[in-house]
N, C-alpha and C positions, 0 to 999 in steps of 0.2 A: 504493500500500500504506500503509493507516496504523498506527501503532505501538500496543502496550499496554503502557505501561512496569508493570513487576511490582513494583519498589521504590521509593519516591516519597522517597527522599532524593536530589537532585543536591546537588552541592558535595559536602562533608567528611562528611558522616554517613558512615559505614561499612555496609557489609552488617551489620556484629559487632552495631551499635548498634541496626539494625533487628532481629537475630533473637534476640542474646543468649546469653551462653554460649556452651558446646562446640559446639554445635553451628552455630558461626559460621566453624567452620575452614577451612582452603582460602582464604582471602578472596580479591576483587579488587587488583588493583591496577594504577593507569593507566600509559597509559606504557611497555609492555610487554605482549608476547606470552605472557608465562607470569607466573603467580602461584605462588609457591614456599612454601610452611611445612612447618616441622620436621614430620615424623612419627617413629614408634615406630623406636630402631636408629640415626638420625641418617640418614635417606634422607627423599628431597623429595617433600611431595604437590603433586602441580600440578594446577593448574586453568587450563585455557587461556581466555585475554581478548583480545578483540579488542581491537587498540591504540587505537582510536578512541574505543569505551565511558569515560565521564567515570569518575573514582575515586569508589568508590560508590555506584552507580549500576547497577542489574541491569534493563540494558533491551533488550525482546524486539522484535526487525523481524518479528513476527507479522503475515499478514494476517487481521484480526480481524475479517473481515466474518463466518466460521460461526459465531464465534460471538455476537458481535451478533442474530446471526439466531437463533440460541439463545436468547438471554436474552428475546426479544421472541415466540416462540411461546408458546402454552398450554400448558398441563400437559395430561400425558396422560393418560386416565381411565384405561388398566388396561385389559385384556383377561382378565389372569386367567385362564389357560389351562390344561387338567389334563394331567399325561401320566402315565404309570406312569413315565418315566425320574425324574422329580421326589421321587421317595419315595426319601428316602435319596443326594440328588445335594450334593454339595458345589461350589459356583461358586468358582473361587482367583480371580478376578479381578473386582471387586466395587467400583464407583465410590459411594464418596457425600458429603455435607456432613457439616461444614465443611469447601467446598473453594475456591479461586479461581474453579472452572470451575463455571458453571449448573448446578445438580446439584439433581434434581428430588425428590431422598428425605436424608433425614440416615441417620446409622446409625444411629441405633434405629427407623425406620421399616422401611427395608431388612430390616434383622434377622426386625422382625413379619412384614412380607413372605411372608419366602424361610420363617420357620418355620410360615407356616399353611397355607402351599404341599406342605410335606412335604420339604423340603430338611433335610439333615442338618447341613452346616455352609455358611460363606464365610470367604472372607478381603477383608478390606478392602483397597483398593492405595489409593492417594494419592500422586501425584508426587511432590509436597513437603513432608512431612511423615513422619514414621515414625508408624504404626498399630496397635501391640501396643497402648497407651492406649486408642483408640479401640473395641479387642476386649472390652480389660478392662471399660471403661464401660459398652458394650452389652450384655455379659453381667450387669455385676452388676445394674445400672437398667434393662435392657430386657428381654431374653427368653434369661435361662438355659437355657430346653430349647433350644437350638441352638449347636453350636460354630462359636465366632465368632473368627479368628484374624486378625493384620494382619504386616505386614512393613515394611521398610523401601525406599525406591530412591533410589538414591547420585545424587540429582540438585545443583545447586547451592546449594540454600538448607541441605543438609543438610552442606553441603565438600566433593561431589564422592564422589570414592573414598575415601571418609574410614572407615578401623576405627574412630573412637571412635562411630562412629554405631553400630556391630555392638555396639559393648558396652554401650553404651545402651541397645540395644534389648532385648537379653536380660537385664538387670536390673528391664526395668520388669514392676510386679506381676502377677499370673497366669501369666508367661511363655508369653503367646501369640501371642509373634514368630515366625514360621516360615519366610517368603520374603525373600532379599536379593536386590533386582534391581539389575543393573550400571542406570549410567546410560538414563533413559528420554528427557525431551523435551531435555533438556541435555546428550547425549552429541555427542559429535565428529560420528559420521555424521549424524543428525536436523539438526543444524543446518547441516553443509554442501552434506547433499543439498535441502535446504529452501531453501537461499541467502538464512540469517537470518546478519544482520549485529551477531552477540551473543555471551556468554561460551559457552562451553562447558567440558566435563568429557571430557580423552583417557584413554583404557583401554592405546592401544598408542602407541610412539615409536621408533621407527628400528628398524620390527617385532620388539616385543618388549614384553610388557607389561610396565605400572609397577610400582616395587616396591610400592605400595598394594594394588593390585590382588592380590598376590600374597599379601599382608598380611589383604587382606579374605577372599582364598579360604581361608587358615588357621584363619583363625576360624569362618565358615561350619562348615567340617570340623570343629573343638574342638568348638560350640556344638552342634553336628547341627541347622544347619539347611538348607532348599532354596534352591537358587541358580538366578535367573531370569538368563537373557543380556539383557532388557531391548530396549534400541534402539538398541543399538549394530549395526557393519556384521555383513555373513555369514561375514567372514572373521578378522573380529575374535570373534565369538563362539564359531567355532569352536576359535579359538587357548583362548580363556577355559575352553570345555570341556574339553579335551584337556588343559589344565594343570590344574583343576577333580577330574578323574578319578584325574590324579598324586596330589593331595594329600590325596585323600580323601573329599572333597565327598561326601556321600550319594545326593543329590538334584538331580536338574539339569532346569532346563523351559528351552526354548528358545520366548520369546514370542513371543507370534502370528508364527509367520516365514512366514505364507505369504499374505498381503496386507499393505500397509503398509509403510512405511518400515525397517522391518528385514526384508525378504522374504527367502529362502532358495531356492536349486533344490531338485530334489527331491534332486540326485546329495549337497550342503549336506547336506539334513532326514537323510538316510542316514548320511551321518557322522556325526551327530550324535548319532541315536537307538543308533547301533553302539557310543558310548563310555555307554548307561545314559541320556540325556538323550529328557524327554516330548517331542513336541510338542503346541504348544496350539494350537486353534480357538478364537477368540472369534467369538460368532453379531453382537456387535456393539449399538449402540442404535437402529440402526433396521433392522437385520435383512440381512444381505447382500446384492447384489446378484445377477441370477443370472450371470453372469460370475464372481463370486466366491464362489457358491456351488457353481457348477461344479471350479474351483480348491480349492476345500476337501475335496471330494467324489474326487478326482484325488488329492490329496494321501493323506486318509486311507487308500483303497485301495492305492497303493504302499507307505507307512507301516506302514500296519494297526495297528488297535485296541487292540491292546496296549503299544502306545510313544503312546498319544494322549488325549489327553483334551479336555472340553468346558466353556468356558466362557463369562459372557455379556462381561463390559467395557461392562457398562451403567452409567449411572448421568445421562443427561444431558437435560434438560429438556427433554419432549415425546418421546421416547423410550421403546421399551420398558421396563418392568421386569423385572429380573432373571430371576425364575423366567419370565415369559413368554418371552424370549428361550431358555430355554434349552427349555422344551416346545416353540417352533416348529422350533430344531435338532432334539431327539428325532423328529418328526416329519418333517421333512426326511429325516434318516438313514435313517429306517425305510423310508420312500418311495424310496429308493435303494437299498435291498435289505440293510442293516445288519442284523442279529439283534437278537433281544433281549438275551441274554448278552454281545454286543459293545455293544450302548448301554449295560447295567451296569459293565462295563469302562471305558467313557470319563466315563459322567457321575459315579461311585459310587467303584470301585474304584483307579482311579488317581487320582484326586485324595486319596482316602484316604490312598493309601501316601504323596503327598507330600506332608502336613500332619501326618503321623504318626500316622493313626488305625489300627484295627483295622479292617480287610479285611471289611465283613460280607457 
């Protein structure tokens, strides 16, 4: 396995001095199983480090051969594919550049995209970065006729379960933050079911979530925004939800939980969708397999279209783009006996209601 280290300071340089600012919190620190800083109230954000990672130093035991193999295929010409689901489809899960990862569209690319497609809105995700910016930009220099929203995800370069990143987010201009997702490639499960030898980001401790976590969920609720369970475990997100619904939380999407490392039973998707919480289908960047497309297909039918929605989680070199991913789902679905009024449900109408648009 060989490594891809993500921060190229070893020795003394800090995470702080690599990202700067607020949004440095949480740091590392060697020599210890936990990193502790002050949060809101006088309670500890932690971010769990492996003791072996040097101090300062955010180094990932990734095996980098996919994406190696990414960065060295072609670009993908585009299929371009029409569906009636596409008129009016909002994708919440929306890869592009500037990113670490090969990513074959920037976001104004994307945006032109998905808007001459006949898509109504996206939102931008990005591991490592917060996106409301990235919506603002591409609205006002790219393509206004389309809503274009972004989020944030509590991964490490951001501190983890960090609320000053929620308030951050909802300050920056346009306020077109909409999704907080719990930790994705840097949460506790992702890295120990991966058996990466790296920091990560705990949500739960001596079962029970952190006071962060609980701190992040308040806000969520104040700000009214939607809350993604990210990559954390099955059991973990369901705790997230269930406390999520205590406090108010609007909005709840449980991420791809039904392939991938945060996977979910269907007896999980049930609870989950019982406290108010979506599931999502992403069609993927190069389009399911059919063993998982069978499982999506299994999934939605128990589920049903009304707790469910569609989206692509494209964005990666050589790869479908967006809107084609999502008309080869519409057409999958349709092919499997879906309605037409249930594919406006998953591709249209529920992702509307959780980015906050108007139900058309």
């Amino acid at each position: 396995m060989s490594k891809i280290t993500r921060s190229v300071s070893p020795g003394r340089r800090s995470l702080l001095s690599l990202l700067g600012g607020s949004i440095g919190l949480g740091l590392l620190t060697g020599g210890r199983s936990e990193a502790a800083a002050p949060a809101a109230g006088g309670q500890e954000s932690v971010v769990t480090v492996d003791p072996t990672i040097r101090q300062g130093v955010l180094q990932a035991d990734w095996d980098d051969s996919f994406f190696k193999k990414r960065s060295s295929v072609a670009p993908s010409a585009g299929q371009y594919l029409t569906d009636p689901a596409l008129i009016g489809a909002i994708d919440l899960h929306a890869h592009g550049g500037p990113d670490p990862y090969p990513r074959q569209w920037d976001i104004f690319e994307i945006a032109r995209i998905d808007r001459d497609r006949g898509l109504r809105g996206l939102v931008f995700k990005n591991h490592y970065a917060e996106t409301a910016g990235y919506a603002y930009l591409a609205r006002k220099y790219g393509t206004p006729e389309i809503e274009v929203f972004g989020g944030v995800s509590l991964d490490l370069t951001i501190g983890g379960v960090n609320p000053q990143a929620i308030r951050y987010m909802v300050d920056v201009p346009g306020n077109y933050g909409r999704i907080v997702w719990m930790p994705t490639h840097d949460s506790e499960h992702e890295v120990k079911t991966r058996k990466e030898g790296r920091p990560f980001v705990r949500v739960v401790k001596d079962g029970q979530l952190l006071p962060e976590v609980l701190e992040v969920l308040d806000l969520i609720a104040q700000n009214d925004l939607t809350l993604a369970t990210g990559h954390v475990g099955p059991e973990e997100a369901l705790m997230i939800i269930r406390e999520a619904k205590k406090r108010g939380v609007p909005r709840i999407i449980m991420t791809h939980p039904v392939s991938g490392v945060a996977k979910m039973s269907i007896d999980q998707l049930r609870e989950g969708t019982s406290q108010g919480a979506f599931m999502e289908i992403t069609w993927g960047f190069d389009g399911p397999t059919s063993a998982q497309r069978a499982q999506y297909l299994e999934a939605i039918r128990q589920i049903g279209p009304n707790s469910t929605f569609i989206s692509s989680d494209c964005g990666l070199l050589g790869g479908l783009n967006h809107a084609d991913a999502l008309a080869l789902a519409a057409k999958a679905l349709r092919e499997a006996g879906f309605t037409e009024p249930e594919l406006t449900r998953m591709f249209k109408q529920n992702p509307a209601q959780l980015v906050k648009l108007p139900i058309l």
